[in-house]
C-alpha positions as CSV (number, residue, x, y, z in Angstrom):
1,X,81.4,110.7,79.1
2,X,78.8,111.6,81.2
3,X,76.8,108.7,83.5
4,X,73.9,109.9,85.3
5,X,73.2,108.8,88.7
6,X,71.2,105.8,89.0
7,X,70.2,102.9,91.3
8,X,73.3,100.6,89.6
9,X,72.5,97.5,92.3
10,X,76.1,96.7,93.3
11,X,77.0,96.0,89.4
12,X,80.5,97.7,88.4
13,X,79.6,101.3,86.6
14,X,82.8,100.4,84.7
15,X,83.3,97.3,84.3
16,X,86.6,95.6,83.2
17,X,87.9,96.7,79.6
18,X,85.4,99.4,79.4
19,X,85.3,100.9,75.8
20,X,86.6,104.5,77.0
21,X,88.7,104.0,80.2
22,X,89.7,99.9,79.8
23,X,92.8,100.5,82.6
24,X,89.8,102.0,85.4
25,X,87.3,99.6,87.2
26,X,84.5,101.0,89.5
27,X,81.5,100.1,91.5
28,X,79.5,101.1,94.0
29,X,77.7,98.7,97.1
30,X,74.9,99.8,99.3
31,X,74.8,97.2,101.8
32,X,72.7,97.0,105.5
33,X,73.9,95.7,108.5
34,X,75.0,92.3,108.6
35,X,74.7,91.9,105.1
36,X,78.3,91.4,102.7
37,X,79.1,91.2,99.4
38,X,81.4,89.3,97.6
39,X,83.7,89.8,94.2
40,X,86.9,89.2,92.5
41,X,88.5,91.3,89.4
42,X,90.8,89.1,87.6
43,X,93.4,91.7,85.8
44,X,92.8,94.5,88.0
45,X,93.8,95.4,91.1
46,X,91.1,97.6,93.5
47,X,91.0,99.2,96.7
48,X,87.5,99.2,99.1
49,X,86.3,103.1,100.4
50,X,83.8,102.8,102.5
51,X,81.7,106.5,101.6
52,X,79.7,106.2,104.3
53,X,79.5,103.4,107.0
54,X,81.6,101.1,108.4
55,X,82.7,97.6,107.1
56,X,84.9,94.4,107.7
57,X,86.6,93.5,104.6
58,X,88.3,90.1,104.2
59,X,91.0,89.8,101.8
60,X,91.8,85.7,100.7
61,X,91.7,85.1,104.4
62,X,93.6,88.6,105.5
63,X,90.7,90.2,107.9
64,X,90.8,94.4,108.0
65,X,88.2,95.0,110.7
66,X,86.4,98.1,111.3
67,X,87.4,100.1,108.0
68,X,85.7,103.3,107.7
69,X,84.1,105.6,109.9
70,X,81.7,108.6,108.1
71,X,77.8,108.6,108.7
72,X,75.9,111.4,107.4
73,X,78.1,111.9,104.0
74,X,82.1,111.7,102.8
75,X,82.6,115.2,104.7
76,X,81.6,113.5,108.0
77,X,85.2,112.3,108.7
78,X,88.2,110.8,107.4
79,X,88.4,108.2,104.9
80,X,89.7,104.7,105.0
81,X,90.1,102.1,102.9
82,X,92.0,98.3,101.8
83,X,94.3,97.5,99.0
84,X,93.3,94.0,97.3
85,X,95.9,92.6,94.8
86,X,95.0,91.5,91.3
87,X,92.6,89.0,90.9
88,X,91.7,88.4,94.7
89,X,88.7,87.2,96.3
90,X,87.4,89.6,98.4
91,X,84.5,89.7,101.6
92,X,82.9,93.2,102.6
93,X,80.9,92.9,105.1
94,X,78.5,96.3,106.8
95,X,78.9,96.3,110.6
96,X,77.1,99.7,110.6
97,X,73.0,100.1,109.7
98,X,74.1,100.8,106.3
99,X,77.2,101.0,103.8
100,X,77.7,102.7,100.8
101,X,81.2,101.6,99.7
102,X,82.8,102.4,96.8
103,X,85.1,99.5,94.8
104,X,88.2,101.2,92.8
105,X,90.3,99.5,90.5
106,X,93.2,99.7,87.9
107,X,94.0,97.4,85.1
108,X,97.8,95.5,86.5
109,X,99.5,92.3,85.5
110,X,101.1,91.4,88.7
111,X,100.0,90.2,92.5
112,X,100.5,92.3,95.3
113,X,100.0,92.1,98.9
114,X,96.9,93.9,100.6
115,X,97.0,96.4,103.0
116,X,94.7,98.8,104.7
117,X,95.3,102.0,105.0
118,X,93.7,103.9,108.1
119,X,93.1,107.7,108.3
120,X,96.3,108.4,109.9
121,X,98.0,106.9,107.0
122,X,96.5,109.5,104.4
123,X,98.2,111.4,102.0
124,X,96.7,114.8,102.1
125,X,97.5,118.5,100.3
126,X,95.7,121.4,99.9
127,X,96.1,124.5,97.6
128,X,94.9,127.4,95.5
129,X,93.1,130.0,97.0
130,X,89.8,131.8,97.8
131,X,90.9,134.7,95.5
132,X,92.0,132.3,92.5
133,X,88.6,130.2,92.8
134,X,90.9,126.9,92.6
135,X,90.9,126.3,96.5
136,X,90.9,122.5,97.0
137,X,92.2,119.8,99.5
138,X,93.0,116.1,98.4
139,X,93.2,113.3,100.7
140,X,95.2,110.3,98.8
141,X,94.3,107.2,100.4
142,X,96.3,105.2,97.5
143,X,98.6,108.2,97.1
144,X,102.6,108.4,96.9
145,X,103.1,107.1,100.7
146,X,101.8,103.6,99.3
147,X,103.5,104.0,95.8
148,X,105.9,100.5,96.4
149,X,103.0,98.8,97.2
150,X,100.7,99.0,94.8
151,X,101.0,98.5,90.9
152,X,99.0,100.9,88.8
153,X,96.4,102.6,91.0
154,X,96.0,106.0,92.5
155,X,92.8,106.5,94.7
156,X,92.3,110.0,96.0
157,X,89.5,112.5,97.3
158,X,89.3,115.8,96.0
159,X,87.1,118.8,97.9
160,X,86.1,122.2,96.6
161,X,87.2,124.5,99.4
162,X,84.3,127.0,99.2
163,X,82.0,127.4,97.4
164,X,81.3,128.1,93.6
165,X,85.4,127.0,92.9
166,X,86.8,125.1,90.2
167,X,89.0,121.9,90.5
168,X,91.5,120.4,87.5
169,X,92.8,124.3,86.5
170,X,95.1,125.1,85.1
171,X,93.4,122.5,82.7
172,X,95.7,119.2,81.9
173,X,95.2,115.7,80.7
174,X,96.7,112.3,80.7
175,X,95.8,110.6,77.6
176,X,99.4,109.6,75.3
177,X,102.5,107.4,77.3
178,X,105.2,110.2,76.1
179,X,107.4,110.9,79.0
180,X,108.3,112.7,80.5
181,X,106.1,114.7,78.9
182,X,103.1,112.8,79.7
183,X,101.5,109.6,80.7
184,X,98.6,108.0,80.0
185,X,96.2,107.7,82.7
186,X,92.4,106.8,82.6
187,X,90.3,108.5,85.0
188,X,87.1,107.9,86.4
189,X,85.5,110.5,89.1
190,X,82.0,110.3,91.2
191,X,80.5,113.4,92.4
192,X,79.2,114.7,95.8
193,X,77.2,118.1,96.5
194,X,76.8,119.7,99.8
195,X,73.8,119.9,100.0
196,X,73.0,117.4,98.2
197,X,70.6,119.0,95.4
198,X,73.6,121.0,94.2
199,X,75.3,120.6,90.7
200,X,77.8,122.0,88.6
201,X,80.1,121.4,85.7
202,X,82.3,118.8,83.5
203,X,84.5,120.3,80.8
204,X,86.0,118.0,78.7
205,X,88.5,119.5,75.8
206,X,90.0,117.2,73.4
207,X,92.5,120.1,71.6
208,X,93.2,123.1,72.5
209,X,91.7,126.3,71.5
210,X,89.0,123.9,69.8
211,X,85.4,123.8,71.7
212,X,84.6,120.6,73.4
213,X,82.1,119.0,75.5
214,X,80.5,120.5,78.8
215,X,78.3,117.9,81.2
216,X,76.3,119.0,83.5
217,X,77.1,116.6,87.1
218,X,74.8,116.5,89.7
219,X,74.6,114.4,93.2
220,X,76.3,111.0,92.2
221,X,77.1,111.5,88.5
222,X,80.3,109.6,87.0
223,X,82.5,111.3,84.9
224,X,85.0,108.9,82.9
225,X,88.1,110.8,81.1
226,X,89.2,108.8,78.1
227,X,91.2,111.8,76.7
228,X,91.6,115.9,76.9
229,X,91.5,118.4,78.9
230,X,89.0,118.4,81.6
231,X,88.6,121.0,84.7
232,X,85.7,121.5,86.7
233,X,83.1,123.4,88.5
234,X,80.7,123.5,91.1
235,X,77.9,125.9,91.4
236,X,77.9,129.0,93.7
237,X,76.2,128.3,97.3
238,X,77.4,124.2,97.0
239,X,80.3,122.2,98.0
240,X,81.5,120.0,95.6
241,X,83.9,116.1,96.2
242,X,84.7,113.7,94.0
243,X,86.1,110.2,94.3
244,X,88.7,109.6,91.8
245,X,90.3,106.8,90.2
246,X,93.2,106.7,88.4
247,X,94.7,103.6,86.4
248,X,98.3,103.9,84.3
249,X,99.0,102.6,81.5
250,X,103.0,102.1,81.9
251,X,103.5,103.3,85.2
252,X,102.0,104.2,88.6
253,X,103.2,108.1,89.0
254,X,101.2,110.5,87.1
255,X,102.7,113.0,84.3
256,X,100.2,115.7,83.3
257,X,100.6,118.0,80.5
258,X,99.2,121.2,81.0
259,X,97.0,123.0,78.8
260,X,99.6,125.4,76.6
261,X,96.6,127.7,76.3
262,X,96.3,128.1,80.3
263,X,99.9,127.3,81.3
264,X,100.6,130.9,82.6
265,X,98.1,130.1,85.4
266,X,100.4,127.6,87.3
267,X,102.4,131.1,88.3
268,X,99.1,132.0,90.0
269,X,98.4,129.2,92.3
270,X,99.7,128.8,95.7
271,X,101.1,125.2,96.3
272,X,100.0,123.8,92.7
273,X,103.1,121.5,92.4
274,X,102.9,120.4,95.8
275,X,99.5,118.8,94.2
276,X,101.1,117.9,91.0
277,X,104.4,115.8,93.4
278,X,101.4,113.8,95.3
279,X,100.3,111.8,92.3
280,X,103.0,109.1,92.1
């Protein structure tokens, strides 16, 4: 499913027990200086990302000063972020002339402690290559360095490293618990071009060798993957990211299942399990 970008007014683009991705929560906040906002997500654990900006964020009383530090756009820098357990009341408030911050959360039955996570904690890998169009680097900010500390959540973003590649090849989904096959993942992505009037494209292929669905993303568009196979694309001349939120169903580490179709194609990338060992 395809949600186009709009003015959304700090209310949650998925909300809790959404119809097609119930174990994902997301929102964006546009704050100014000074200003804060305030929520709590009973059932689901989140984690605060500031895209731009800088913020305090205070967590039942736990104070994480200073988290974030991008300007002009989420290439400008590192990310940073703050793990809130289940249920948690939580304080965000913009230090910098403005804020947009993004909220992630997974569906978990069980209370945490919070944590920041500062950009010389982050998780990062990058593979493919120029000659394969599937170059891309990944910065895990709830990644497998956190994975005992959190319940059900995997926050991450993924770049296109030049220009006109594709991201999520070979093709693979997460939507049936059958391990260790597969686990069952919802997925929820927002988009960035560079500059910022660039596009591209969303497959989304529910069986193989059948046609599916093909959505075409632009500058803040939200992709939500309830089930199938679903690479993507940006457009030749652009730069694509993507914020992306992952909730389990059963378990924190993710099991994809590769497309049998496209399988071959894993011989072909340089340093594609290195990606696929990152998401636990």
């Amino acid at each position: 499913m395809h949600i186009a970008p709009h003015d959304n007014q700090n209310k949650p683009i998925v909300d809790v027990d959404h119809d097609l991705v119930p174990l994902n929560y997301f929102n964006i906040i546009k704050l100014k200086k000074g200003e804060s906002f305030d929520y709590a997500v009973p059932g689901y654990e989140t984690c605060v990302v500031p895209a731009t900006g800088t913020v305090d964020v205070d967590v039942e009383g736990a104070v994480y000063e200073g988290i974030g530090n991008r300007t002009v756009d989420v290439w400008d820098g590192e990310p940073e972020g703050v793990y809130v357990p289940v249920g948690a009341r939580v304080r965000i408030t913009c230090l910098t002339d403005s804020t947009e911050t993004f909220i992630a959360g997974a569906k978990y039955d069980k209370v945490l402690e919070p944590f920041d996570v500062r950009a010389d904690a982050l998780d990062k890998v990058q593979y493919g290559s120029d000659d394969t169009k599937t170059h891309r680097k990944i910065k895990h900010i709830l990644g497998s360095k956190h994975h005992d500390k959190v319940g059900r959540l995997l926050v991450s973003e993924l770049y296109t490293v030049g220009q006109g590649g594709w991201s999520g090849f070979p093709s693979h989904k997460h939507d049936t618990d059958r391990l260790p096959d597969e686990t069952r993942h919802d997925e929820t992505y927002n988009f960035r071009f560079r500059p910022d009037y660039g596009s591209g494209l969303q497959m989304l292929q529910r069986e193989d060798n059948k046609p599916g669905d093909a959505y075409h993303i632009m500058d803040r568009s939200t992709i939500l993957i309830d089930k199938g196979y679903h690479p993507c694309a940006v457009l030749p001349g652009y730069e694509m990211y993507y914020f992306t939120i992952l909730g389990g169903l059963s378990q924190r580490s993710l099991k994809q299942y590769f497309q049998p179709t496209h399988a071959a194609q894993l011989h072909t990338i340089p340093g594609i399990m290195d990606m696929v060992a990152k998401f636990k």
